[in-house]
LOKE-53376 format. One record per residue (C-alpha): residue in three letters; x, y, z. Coordinates in pm, whole numbers, plus 50000, padded with zeros to 5 digits. Example, Ala and Ser with C-alpha at 12.3 -4.5 7.8 and 13.67 -1.06 7.14 Angstrom:
% residues 2
Ala512304955050780;Ser513674989450714;
END
This chain:
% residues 149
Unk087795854934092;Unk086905879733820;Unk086645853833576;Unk083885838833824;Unk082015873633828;Unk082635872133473;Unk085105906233454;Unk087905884833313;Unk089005861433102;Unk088905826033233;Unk091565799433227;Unk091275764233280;Unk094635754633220;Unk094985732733590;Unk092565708833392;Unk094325681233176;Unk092105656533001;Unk094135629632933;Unk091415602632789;Unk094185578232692;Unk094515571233054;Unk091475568333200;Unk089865586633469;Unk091965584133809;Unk089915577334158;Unk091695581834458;Unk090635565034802;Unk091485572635116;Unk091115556135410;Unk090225580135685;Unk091125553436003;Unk094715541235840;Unk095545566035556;Unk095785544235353;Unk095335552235003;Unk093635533134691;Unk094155547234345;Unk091465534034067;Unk092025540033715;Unk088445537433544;Unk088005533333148;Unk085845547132971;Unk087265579733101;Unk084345604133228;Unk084355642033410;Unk082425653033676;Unk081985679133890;Unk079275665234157;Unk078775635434386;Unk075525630634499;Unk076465598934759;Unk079375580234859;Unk078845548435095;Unk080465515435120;Unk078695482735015;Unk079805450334913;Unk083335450834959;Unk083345485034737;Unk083425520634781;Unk079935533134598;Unk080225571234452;Unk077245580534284;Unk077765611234084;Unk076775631533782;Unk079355620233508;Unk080135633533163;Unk081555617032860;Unk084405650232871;Unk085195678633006;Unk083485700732734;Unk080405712033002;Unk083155734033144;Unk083855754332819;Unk080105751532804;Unk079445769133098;Unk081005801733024;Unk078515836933043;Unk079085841532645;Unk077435809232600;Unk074545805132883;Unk073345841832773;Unk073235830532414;Unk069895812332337;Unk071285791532033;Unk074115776932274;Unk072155778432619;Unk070025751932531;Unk072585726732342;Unk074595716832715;Unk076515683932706;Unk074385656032803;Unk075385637133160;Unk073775608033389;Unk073365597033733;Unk075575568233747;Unk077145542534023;Unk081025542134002;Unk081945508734231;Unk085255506134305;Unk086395478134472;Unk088565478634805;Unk091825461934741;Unk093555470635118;Unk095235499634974;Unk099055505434736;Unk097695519534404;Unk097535511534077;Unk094935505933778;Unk092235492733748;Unk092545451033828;Unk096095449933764;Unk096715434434130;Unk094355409034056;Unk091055422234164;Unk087535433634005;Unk087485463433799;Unk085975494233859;Unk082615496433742;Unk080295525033613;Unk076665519433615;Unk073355547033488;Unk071185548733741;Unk068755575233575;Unk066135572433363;Unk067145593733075;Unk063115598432964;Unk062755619333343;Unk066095635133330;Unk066355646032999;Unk070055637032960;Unk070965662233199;Unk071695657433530;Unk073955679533813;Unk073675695634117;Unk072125667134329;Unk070355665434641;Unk069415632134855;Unk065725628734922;Unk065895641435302;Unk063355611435410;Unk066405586635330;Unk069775605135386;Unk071935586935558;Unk070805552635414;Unk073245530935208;Unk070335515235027;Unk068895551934944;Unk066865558934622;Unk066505590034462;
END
């Protein structure tokens, strides 16, 4: 906590990036719990979804992905109150992670035979500026599947 009101040091050491082996997506299913683990290359962070819905035959997550995990070193007081750092954030999108339901057990990717996960921009870079987080849902279609920002 006083590393949140900025009083203290802060330590992120619960967070390993391990790029080598992808990013891990686990699904559960609230009715059976049942769970579905996805292993998605590239590897990507994030910190925000903006929807999650079902379409397809896959579980849809849009969410505000990074290439790493260096926006949370980047985020510290030190550097937001420093103009020269401020301004030079790591860039991030608005992208579509599909992940195809496979009845649950776990594993990566399509190793049981099925599609791979699949990661798809859905901004347009010239209106966001390369930076996207903290999303909201236009209120006039929350609750749609087919939604649009």
């Amino acid at each position: 906590v006083r590393a949140v009101r900025g009083a203290g040091p802060g330590s992120h050491g619960t967070l390993d990036w391990l790029p080598e082996r992808g990013t891990r997506v686990h699904v559960l299913d609230r009715r059976s719990g049942a769970v579905e683990v996805h292993v998605v290359q590239p590897p990507f962070f994030f910190f925000h979804v903006c929807n999650t819905f079902e379409a397809d035959g896959a579980v849809c997550v849009d969410l505000c992905a990074f290439d790493d995990p260096e926006i949370v070193s980047s985020l510290s007081l030190e550097r937001l109150t420093d103009d020269s750092q401020a301004r030079d954030l790591p860039r991030s999108r608005v992208v579509r992670l599909s992940l195809p339901r496979r009845g649950g057990g776990d594993g990566g990717g399509d190793a049981d035979g099925g599609a791979a996960p699949e990661l798809v921009p859905l901004d347009d870079v010239s209106v966001s500026g390369g930076f996207a987080d903290l999303p909201k849902i236009n209120p006039r279609v929350a609750g749609c599947a087919d939604y649009r920002f």
